[in-house]
C-alpha positions as CSV (number, residue, x, y, z in Angstrom):
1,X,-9.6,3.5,-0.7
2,X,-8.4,4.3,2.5
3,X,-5.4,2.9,4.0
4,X,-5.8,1.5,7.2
5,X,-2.6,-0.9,6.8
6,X,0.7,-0.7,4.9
7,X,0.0,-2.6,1.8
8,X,3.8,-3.3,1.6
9,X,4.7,-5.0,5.2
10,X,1.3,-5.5,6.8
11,X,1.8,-2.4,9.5
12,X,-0.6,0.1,11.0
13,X,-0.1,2.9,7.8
14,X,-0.3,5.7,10.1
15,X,1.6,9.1,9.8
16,X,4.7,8.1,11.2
17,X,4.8,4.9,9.2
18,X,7.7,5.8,5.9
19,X,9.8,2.7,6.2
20,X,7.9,1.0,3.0
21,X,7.4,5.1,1.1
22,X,10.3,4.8,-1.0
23,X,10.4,4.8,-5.2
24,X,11.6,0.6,-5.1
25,X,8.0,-0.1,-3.5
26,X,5.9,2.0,-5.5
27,X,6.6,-0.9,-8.1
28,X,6.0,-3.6,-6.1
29,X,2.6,-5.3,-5.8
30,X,0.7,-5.1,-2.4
31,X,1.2,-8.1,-0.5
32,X,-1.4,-6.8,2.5
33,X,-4.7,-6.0,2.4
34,X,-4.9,-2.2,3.3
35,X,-8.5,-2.5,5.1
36,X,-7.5,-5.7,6.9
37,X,-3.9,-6.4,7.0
38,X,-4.4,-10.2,6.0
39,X,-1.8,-11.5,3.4
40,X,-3.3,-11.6,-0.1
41,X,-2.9,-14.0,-2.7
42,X,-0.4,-12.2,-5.4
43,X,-0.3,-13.0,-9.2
44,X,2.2,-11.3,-11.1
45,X,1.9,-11.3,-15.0
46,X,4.3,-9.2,-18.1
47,X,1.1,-7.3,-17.9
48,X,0.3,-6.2,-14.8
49,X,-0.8,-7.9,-11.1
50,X,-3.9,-9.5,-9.4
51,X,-4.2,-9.1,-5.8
52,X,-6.6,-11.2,-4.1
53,X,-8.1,-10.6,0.0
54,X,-10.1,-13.4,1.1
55,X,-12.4,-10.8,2.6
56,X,-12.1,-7.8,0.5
57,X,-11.8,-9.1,-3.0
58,X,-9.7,-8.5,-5.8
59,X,-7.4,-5.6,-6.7
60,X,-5.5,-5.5,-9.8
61,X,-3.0,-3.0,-11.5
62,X,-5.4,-2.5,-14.4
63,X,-6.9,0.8,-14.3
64,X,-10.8,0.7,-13.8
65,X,-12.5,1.6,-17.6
């Protein structure tokens, strides 16, 4: 997937853009869409995360298998 958007604070994710690139966020859940920039719908579980764009879908921290 290509990232259009910071997943982290909702900003353009372009070259310049390192503000949210630290280890601490690598953690976190997305809170922003990366195609779109809307805020998603977050669950966070012991297991993982759902992250839910009303136009793009679902993401989760499960691998794909």
């Amino acid at each position: 997937m290509t990232e259009e958007f910071c997943v982290h604070c909702g900003q353009p994710a372009t070259g310049a853009h390192t503000a949210c690139r630290n280890p601490r966020t690598a953690l976190e859940p997305p809170r922003f869409c990366a195609k779109c920039a809307r805020r998603m719908i977050v669950q966070v579980s012991p297991t993982g995360w759902v992250a839910k764009c009303s136009r793009h879908g679902e993401y989760t921290s499960e691998p794909a298998g």
